[in-house]
C-alpha positions as CSV (number, residue, x, y, z in Angstrom):
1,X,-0.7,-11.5,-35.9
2,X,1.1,-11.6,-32.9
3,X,3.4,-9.7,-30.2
4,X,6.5,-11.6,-28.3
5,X,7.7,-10.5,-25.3
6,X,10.3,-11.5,-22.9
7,X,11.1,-10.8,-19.5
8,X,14.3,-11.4,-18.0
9,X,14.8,-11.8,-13.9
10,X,17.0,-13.5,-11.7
11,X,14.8,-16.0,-11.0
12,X,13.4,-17.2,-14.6
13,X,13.1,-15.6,-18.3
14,X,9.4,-15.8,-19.4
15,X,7.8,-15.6,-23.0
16,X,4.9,-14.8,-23.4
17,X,2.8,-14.6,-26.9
18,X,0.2,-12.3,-27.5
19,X,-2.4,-11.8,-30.0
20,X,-2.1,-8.4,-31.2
21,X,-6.3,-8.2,-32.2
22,X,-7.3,-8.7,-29.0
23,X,-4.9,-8.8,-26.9
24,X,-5.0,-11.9,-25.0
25,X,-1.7,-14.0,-23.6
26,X,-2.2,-17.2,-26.0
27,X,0.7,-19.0,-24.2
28,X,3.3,-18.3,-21.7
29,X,6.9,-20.3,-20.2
30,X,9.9,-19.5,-17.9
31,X,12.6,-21.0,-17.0
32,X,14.2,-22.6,-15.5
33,X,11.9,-24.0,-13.2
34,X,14.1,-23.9,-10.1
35,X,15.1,-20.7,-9.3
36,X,17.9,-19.3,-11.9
37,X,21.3,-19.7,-9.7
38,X,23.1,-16.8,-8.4
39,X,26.8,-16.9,-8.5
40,X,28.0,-15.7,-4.5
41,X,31.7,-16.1,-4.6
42,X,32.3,-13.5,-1.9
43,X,29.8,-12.0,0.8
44,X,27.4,-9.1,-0.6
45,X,28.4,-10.5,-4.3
46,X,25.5,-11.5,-6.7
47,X,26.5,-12.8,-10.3
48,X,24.8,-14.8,-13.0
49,X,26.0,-15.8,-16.5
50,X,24.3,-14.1,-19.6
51,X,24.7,-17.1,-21.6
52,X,22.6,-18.5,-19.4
53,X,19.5,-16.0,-19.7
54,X,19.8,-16.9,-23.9
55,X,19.6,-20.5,-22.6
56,X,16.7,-20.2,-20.7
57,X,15.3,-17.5,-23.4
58,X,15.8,-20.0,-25.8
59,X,13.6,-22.8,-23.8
60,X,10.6,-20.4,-22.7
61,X,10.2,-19.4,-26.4
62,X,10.3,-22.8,-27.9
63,X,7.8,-23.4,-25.7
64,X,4.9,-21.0,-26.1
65,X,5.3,-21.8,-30.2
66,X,4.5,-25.1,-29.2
67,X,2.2,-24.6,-27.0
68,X,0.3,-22.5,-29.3
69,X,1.0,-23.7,-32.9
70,X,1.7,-20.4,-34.1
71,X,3.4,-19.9,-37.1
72,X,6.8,-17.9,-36.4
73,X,6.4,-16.1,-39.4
74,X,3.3,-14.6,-37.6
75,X,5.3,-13.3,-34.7
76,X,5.4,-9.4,-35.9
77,X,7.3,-7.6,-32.9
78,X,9.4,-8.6,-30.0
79,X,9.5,-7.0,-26.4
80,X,12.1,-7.1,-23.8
81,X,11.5,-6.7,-20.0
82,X,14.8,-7.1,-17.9
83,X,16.2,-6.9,-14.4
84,X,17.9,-3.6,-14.0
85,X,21.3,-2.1,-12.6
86,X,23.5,-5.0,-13.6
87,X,26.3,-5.0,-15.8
88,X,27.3,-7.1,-18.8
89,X,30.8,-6.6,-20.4
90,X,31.4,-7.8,-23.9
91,X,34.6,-7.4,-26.2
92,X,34.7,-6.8,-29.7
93,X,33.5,-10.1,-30.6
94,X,30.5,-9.8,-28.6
95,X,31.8,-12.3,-26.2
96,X,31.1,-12.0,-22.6
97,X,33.9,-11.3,-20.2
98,X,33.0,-12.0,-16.9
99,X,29.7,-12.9,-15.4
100,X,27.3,-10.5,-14.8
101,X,26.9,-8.2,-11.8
102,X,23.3,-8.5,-11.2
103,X,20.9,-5.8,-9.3
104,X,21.0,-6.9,-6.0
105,X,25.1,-7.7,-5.9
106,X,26.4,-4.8,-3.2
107,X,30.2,-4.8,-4.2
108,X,30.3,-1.1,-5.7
109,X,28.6,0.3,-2.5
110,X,31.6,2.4,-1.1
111,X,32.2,3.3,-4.8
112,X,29.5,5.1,-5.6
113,X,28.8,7.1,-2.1
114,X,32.5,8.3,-2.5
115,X,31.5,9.8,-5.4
116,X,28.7,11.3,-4.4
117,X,31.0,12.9,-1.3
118,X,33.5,13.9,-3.9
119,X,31.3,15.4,-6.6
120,X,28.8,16.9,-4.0
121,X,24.9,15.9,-3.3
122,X,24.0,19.2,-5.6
123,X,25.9,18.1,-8.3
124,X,24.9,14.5,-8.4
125,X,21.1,14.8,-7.7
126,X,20.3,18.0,-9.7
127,X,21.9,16.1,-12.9
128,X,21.3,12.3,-12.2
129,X,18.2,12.6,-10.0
130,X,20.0,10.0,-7.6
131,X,22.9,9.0,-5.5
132,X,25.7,7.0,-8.0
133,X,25.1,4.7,-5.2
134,X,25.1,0.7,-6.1
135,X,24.1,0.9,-9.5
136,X,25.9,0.0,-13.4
137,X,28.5,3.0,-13.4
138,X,29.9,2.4,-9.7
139,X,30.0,-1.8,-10.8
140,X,31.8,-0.8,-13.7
141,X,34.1,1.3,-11.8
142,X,34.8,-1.3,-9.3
143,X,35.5,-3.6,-12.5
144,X,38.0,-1.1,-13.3
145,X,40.0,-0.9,-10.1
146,X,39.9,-4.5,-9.2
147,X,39.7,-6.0,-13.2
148,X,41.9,-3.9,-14.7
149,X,43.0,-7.3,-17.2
150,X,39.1,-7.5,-18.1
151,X,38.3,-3.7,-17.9
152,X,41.1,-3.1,-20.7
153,X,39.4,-6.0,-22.9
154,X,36.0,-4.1,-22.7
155,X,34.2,-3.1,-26.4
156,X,30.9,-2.2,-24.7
157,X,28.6,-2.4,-21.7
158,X,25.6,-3.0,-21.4
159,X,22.4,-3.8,-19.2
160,X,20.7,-7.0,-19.1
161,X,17.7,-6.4,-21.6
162,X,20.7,-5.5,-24.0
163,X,22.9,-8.1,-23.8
164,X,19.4,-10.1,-24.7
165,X,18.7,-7.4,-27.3
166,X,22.5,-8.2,-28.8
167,X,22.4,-11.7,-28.7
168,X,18.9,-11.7,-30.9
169,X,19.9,-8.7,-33.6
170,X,23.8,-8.7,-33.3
171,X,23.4,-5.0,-33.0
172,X,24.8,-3.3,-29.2
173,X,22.7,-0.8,-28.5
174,X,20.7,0.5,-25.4
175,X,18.1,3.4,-24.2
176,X,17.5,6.4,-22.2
177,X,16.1,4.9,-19.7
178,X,17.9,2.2,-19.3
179,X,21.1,4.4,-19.0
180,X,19.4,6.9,-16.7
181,X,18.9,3.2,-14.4
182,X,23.0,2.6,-14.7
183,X,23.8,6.7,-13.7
184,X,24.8,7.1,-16.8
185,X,22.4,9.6,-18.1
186,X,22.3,13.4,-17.2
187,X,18.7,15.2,-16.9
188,X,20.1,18.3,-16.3
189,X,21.8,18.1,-19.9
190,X,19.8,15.6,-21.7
191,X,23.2,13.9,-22.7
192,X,25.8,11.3,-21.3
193,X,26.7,11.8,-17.8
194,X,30.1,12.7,-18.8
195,X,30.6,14.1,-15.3
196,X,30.4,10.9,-13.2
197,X,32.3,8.9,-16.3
198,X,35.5,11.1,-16.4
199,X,35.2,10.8,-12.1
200,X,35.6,7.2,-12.5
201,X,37.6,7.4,-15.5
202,X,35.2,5.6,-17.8
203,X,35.5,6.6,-21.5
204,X,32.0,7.3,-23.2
205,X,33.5,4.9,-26.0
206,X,32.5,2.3,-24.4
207,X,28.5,3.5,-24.1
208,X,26.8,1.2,-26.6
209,X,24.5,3.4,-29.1
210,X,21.2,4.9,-27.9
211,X,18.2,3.9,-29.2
212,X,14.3,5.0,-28.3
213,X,12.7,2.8,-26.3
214,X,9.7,2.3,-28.6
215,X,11.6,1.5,-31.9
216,X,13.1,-0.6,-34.5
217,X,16.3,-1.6,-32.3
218,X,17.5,-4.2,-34.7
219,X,16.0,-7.2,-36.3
220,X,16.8,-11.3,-35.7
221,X,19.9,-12.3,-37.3
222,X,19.8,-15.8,-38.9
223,X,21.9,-18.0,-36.2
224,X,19.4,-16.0,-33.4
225,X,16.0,-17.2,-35.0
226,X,17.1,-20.8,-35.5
227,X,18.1,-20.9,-31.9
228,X,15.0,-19.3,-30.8
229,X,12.5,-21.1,-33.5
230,X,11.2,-17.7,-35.0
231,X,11.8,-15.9,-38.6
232,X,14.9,-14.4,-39.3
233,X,14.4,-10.1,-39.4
234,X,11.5,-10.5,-37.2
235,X,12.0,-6.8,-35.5
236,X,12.9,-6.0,-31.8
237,X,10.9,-2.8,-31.1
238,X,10.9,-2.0,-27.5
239,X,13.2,-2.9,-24.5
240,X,12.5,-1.7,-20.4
241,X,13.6,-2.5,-17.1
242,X,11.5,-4.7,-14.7
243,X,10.1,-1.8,-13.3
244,X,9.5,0.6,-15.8
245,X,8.0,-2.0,-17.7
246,X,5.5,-3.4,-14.8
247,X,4.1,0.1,-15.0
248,X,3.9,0.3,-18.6
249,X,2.2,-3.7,-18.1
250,X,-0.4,-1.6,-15.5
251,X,-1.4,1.3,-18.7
252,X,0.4,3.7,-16.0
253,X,1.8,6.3,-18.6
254,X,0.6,10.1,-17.1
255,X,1.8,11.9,-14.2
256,X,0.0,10.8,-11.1
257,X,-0.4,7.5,-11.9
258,X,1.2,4.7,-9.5
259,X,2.1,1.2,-10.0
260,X,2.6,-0.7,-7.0
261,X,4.1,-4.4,-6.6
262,X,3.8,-6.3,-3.1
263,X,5.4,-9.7,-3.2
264,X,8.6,-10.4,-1.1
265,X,9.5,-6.3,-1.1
266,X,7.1,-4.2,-2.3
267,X,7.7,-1.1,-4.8
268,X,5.8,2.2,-5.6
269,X,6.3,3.1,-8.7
270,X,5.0,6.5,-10.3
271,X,5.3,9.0,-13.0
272,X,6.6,12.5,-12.8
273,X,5.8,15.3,-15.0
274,X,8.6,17.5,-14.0
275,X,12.4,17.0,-13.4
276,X,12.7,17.2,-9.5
277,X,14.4,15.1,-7.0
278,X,14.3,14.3,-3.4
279,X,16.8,15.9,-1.7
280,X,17.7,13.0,0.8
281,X,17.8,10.6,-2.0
282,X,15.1,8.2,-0.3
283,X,13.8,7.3,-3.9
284,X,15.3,7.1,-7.0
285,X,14.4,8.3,-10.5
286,X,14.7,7.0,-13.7
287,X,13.1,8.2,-17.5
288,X,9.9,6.2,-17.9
289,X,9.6,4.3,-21.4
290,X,8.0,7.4,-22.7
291,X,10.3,10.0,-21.0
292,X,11.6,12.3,-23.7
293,X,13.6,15.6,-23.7
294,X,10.3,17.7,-25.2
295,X,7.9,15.3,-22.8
296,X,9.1,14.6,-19.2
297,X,7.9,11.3,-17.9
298,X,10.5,10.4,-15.1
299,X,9.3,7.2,-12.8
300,X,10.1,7.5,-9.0
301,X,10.8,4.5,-7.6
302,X,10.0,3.5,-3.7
303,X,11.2,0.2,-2.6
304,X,10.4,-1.3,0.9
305,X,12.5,-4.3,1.7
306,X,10.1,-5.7,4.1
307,X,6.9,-6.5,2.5
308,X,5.4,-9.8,2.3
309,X,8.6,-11.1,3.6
310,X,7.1,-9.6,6.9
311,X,3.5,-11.3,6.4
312,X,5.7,-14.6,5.3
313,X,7.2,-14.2,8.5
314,X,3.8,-13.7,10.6
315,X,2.5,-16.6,9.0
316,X,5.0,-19.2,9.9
317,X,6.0,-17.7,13.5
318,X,3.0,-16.3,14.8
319,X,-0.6,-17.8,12.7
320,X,-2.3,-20.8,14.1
321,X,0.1,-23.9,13.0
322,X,-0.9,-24.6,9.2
323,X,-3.0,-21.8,8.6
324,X,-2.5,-20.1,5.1
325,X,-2.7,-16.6,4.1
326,X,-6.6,-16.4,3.3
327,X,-7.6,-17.8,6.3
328,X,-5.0,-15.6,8.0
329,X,-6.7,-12.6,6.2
330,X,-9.9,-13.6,8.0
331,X,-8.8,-13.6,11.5
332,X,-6.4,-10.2,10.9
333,X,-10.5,-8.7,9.6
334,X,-11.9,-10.0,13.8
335,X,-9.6,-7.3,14.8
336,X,-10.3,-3.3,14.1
337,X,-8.5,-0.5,11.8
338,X,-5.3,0.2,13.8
339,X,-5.1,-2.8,15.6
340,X,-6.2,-1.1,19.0
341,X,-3.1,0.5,19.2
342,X,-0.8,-1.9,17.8
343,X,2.2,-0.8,15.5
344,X,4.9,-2.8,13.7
345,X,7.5,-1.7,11.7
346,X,8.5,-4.0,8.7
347,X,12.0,-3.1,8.3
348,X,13.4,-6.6,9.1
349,X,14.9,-6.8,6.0
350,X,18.1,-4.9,5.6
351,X,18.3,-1.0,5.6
352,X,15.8,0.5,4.1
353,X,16.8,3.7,0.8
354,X,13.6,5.5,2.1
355,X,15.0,5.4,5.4
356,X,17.9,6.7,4.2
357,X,19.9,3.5,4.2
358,X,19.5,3.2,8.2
359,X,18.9,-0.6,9.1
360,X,16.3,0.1,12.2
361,X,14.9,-3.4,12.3
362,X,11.2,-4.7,12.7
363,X,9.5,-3.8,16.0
364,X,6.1,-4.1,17.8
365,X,5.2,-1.5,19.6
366,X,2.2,-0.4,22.1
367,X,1.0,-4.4,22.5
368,X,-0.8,-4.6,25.6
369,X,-1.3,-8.3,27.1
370,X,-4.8,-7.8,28.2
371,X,-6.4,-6.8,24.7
372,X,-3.9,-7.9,22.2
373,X,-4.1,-11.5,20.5
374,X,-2.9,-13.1,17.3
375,X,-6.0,-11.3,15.3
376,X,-4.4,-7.6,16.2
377,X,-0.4,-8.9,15.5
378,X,-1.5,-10.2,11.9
379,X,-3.5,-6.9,11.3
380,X,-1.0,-4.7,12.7
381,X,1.9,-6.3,10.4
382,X,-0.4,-5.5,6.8
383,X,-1.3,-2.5,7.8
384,X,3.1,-2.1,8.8
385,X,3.4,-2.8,5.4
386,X,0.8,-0.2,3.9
387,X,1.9,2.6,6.5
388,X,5.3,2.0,5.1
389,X,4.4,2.5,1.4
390,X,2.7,5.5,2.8
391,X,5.3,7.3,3.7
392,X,7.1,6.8,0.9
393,X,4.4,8.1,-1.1
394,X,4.7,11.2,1.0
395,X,8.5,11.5,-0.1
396,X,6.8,11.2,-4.1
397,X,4.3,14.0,-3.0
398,X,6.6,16.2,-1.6
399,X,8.5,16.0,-5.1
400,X,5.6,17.4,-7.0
401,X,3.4,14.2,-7.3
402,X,-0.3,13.9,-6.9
403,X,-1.2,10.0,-6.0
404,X,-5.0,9.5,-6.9
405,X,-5.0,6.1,-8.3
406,X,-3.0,2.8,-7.8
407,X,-2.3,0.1,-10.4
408,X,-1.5,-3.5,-9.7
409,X,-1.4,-6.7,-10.5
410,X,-3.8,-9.2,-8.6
411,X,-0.9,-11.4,-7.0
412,X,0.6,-11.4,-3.7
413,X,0.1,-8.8,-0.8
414,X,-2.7,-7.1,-3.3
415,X,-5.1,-11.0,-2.7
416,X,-5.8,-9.3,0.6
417,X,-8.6,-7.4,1.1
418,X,-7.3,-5.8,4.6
419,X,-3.8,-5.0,2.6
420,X,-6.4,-3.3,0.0
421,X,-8.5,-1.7,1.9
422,X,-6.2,0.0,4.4
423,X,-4.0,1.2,1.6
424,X,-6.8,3.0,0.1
425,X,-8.2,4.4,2.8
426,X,-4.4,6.0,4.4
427,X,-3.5,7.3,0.9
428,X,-7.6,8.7,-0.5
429,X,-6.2,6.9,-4.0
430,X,-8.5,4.6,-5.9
431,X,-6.6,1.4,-6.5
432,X,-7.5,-0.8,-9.5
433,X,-5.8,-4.2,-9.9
434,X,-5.2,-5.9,-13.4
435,X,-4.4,-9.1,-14.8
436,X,-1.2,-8.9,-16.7
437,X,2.1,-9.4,-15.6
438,X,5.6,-8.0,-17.4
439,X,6.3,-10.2,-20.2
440,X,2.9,-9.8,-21.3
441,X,3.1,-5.7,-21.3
442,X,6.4,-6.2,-22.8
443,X,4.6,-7.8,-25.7
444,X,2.5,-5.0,-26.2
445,X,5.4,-2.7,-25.9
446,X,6.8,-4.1,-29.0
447,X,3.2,-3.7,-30.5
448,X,3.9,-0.2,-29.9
449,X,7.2,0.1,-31.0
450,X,6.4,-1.4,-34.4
451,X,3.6,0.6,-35.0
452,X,1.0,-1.8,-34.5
453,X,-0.5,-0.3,-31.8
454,X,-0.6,3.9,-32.0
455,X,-0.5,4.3,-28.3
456,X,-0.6,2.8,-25.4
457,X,-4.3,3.6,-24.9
458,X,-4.9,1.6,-27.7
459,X,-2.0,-1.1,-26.6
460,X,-4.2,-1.5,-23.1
461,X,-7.6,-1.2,-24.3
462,X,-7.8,-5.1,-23.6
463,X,-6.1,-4.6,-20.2
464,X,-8.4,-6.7,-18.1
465,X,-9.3,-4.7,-15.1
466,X,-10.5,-7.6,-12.3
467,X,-11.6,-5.2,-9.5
468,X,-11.4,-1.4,-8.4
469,X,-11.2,-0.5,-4.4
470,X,-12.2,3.1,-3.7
471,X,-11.4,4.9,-0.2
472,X,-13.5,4.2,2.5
473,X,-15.3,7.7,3.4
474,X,-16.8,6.8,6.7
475,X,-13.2,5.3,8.0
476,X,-10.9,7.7,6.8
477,X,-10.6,9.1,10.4
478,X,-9.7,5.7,11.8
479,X,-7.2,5.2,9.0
480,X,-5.3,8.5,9.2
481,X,-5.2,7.7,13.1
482,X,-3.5,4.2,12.8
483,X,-1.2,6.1,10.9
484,X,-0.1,8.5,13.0
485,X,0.4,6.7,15.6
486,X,2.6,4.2,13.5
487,X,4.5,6.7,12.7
488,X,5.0,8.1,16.0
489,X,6.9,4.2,16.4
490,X,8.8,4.8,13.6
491,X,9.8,8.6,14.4
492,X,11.0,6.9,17.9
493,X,13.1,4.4,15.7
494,X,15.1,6.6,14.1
495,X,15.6,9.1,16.8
């Protein structure tokens, strides 16, 4: 018996097939294997075309069937991961529109912080948790004013994961959570955000049907299995965005519990008990996959622009010539916690939410030329990028949160043992790295959802756990000290 799931990014879809007994991967593809193109027509614009995704969908999951020599018939359950915040408009005969507005496409900017002006901070935060900023309501609404030809053609929206979701079952539908991602679901009511849709003049017809996120959302028609190589009503039973479903990929369920990414940004990613906000809007909330109206689970998402892209950076610009990022790891560990007084700020990347949308830039700060080398400037920039994630986990405490243990994948920022260790040591948590990655949690997502699995502790019991880094007692002094005085920098930055 096994478990499908997908995951759909910007870059690549990837399948991957798991065995529900044991749950091990037995396969995995993406593609393409270039990076996916992104449609730029005007500056700040970022588009793709669905049809493409159900291309490269179909491709990955040829694949892994051959790859493995699984039957399809054996194929119980189908997960979806997907990017979140774009927007997909179909009409009535399920035909795509226009392309899609992808995440990171900044168009419906002004839109959404005029509505937040208009409707008042209060209003919008106490009800949708976040801004309206940039996200699937505002792109919708800029659809409106500038599209009006292709607004008026519009049967449904939807997100990503289900345009994917439609394309396999023929059925439109989409989740909690996923509308809570497009501002489209109110907390305050535990209902449509009817408020924001009458501001932009959006009618709640064209909301597709909500399903639970663990559930039989539809099953695969005919024309979608023989395009895909799998048996026709195989069921679709769970659907997530990226990020909700990387935590649900880490077993990170409960309040308190953190899932962290560190690749080119890096995110923070933890569950909430309660229904609280922060009042600056420096992170944003969404329902978790197992939020509910009886059970709060809301996930508070931190993204820092300038992660790895900063060690990236310090590794072409400033390592010895050729040098690669283990070796670089080794000469960062020749120089001492704080870097003898050198700071960096990693915010070279664009503004930054959790700096409440201010662009300040990367710096270096307190370098002296008589002590400093190469060794302190590559410490200094990880530990930049753990004292950033610090403070935003100070913004996720100060809503209610208690961080005591970490979750991640062992990729990217979280190889480094400095990255690691520091990050333990200025936040006390525990951090535990895994190896999974989303379209494998998807998979058992749809394990759960079809009632294979009865919880996620059962889902995870086969998480493989690689390594666990506790806090470093005897250097939590030296830790809390490097932070300060980076953030002393950073308090001077935004002065």
């Amino acid at each position: 018996m096994y478990l499908l799931g997908v995951d759909v990014g910007s870059s690549s879809v990837k399948a991957s097939l798991v065995d529900a007994e044991n749950g091990q991967s037995v396969a995995s593809a993406f593609y393409p294997k270039t990076e996916a193109p992104i449609i730029s027509v005007n500056s700040g614009w970022a588009e793709q075309k669905p049809e493409s995704w159900w291309e490269y969908l179909q491709q990955s999951v040829k694949a892994v069937l051959a790859e493995s020599r699984v039957n399809a018939a054996d194929v119980k359950a189908i997960g979806i991961s997907y990017q979140m915040h774009g927007l997909v408009c179909v009409d009535k005969n399920q035909e795509v529109l226009r392309p899609a507005i992808i995440w990171c496409d900044s168009r419906a900017v002004s839109y959404g912080q005029k509505a937040f002006d208009t409707l008042g901070a209060e209003q919008c935060l106490s009800h949708l948790l976040n801004s309206p900023g940039n996200f699937t309501a505002s792109k919708l609404a800029w659809v409106k004013q500038n599209e009006p030809e292709i607004f008026e053609k519009i049967y449904k929206i939807m997100l990503p994961g289900d345009y994917i979701a439609m394309k396999m079952t023929g059925v439109i539908s989409t989740t909690v959570s996923g509308l809570s991602e497009g501002m489209m679901w109110d907390f305050k009511e535990n209902k449509l955000a009817k408020f924001l849709l009458d501001y932009y003049g959006i009618s709640e017809s064209l909301i597709p049907e909500i399903k639970p996120t663990f559930s039989n959302q539809g099953e695969l028609t005919a024309k979608a299995a023989a395009e895909l190589g799998l048996k026709e009503g195989t069921p679709v039973t769970y659907r997530g965005g990226d990020q909700p479903n990387n935590a649900l990929s880490l077993n990170v369920f409960n309040p308190g519990e953190i899932a962290s990414t560190a690749g080119t940004s890096g995110v923070v990613y933890g569950v909430n008990g309660s229904v609280n906000y922060d009042k600056k809007s420096r992170v944003n909330s969404f329902a978790h996959v197992n939020h509910t109206a009886e059970s709060t689970r809301l996930g508070v998402l931190l993204c820092v622009n300038g992660t790895g892209i900063l060690n990236s950076w310090i590794r072409r610009n400033v390592a010895p010539e050729g040098i690669g990022y283990a070796d670089m790891n080794t000469l960062a560990a020749q120089a001492p916690i704080g870097s003898n007084g050198l700071s960096i700020l990693p915010f070279g990347n664009g503004a930054e939410r959790m700096l409440e949308n201010r662009e300040i830039g990367s710096s270096i700060s307190g370098i002296n030329f008589n002590i400093h080398s190469k060794q302190h400037i590559i410490r200094a920039a990880q530990e930049g990028i753990v004292f950033s994630f610090k403070y935003g986990i100070d913004i996720m405490e100060s809503m209610g949160m208690k961080v005591n243990k970490i979750h991640a994948g062992n990729a990217n920022m979280f190889l480094s043992p400095i990255f690691r260790d520091t990050l333990a040591g200025v936040t006390g948590a525990t951090i535990e790295l895994y190896d999974t990655d989303g379209s494998v949690g998807a998979a058992k997502g749809a394990g759960m959802g079809a009632g294979i699995y009865k919880d996620h502790n059962e889902a995870f019991a086969t998480l493989k756990k690689i390594s666990v880094i506790e806090p470093d007692a005897a250097n939590k002094q030296a830790y809390a000290d490097a932070y300060a005085n980076w953030k002393r920098a950073l308090d001077k930055a935004l002065a």
